[in-house]
N, C-alpha and C positions, 0 to 999 in steps of 0.2 A: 897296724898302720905304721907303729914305728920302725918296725923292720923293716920294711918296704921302702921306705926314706933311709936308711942306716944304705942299703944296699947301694942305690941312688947316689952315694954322694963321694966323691975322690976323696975328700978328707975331712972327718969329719968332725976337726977340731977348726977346723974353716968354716968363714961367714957364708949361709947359704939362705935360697929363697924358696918359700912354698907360694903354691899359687891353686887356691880352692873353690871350686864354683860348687855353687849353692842352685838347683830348682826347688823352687817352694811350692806348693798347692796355692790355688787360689784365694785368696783373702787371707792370707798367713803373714803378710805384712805388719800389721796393727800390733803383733807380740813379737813379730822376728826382730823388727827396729830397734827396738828399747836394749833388747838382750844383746844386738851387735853391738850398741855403744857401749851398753854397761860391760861384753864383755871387752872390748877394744881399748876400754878405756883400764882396764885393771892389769891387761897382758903387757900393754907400753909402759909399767910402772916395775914392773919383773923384772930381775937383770938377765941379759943377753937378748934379750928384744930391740932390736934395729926399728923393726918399724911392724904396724899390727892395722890395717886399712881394709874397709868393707867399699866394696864398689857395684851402684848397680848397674845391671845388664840393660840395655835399650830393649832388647828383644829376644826370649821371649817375656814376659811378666815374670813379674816376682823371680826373677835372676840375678844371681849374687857373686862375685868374685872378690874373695878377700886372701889380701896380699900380703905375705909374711915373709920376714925377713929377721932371722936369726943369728948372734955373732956366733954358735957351738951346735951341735949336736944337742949335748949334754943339756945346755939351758933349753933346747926344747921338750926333752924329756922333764925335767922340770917343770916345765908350761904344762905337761898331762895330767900331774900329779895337783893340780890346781881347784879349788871347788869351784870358782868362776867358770874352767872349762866345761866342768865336766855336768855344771847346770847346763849349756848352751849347747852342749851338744844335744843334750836329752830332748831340749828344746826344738834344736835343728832336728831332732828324729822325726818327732811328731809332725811337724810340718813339709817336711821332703816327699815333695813329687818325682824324685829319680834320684838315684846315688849321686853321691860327692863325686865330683873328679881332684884328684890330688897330679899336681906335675912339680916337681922338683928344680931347681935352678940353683945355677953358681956362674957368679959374674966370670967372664971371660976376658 
């Protein structure tokens, strides 16, 4: 994944945005919650995190877009090497009703 962002971006000692939608399974709410804030809450304390927000989707259920904003590259690669991520993602596996969508952004 982080290569696929590395390629993605003009420069990548520049502040850039990720933008991540989450489908969950049904009733996967009740353990996704908790692990979004604990992990949102730990990533916004990291240096080079702008900004670390979980937002849900109106439609369909259990849809999630969390919104990442990064000042480097580098401090995201940091952010992977993290045990907070790397619980929530195991987390996010198990519950995922379709693959991640990842899109990349840089303010213009």
């Amino acid at each position: 994944m982080l290569e696929s962002i590395l390629r993605q971006l003009a420069d990548p000692a520049q502040p850039f945005s990720l933008f991540v939608r989450f489908v969950l399974k049904p009733g996967s709410n009740a353990e996704f919650l908790p692990a979004a804030h604990a992990v949102a809450a730990a990533t916004r304390a990291e240096a080079g995190c702008i900004a670390y927000e979980f937002h849900r989707i109106a439609a369909p259920a259990e849809t999630y877009l969390l919104c990442e904003k990064w000042q480097s590259f580098e401090a995201l690669t940091a952010h992977f090497q993290t045990p907070h991520l790397a619980a929530f993602l195991a987390l996010q596996e198990r519950h995922a009703a379709a693959p991640v969508q990842l899109e990349v952004g840089q303010l213009i």
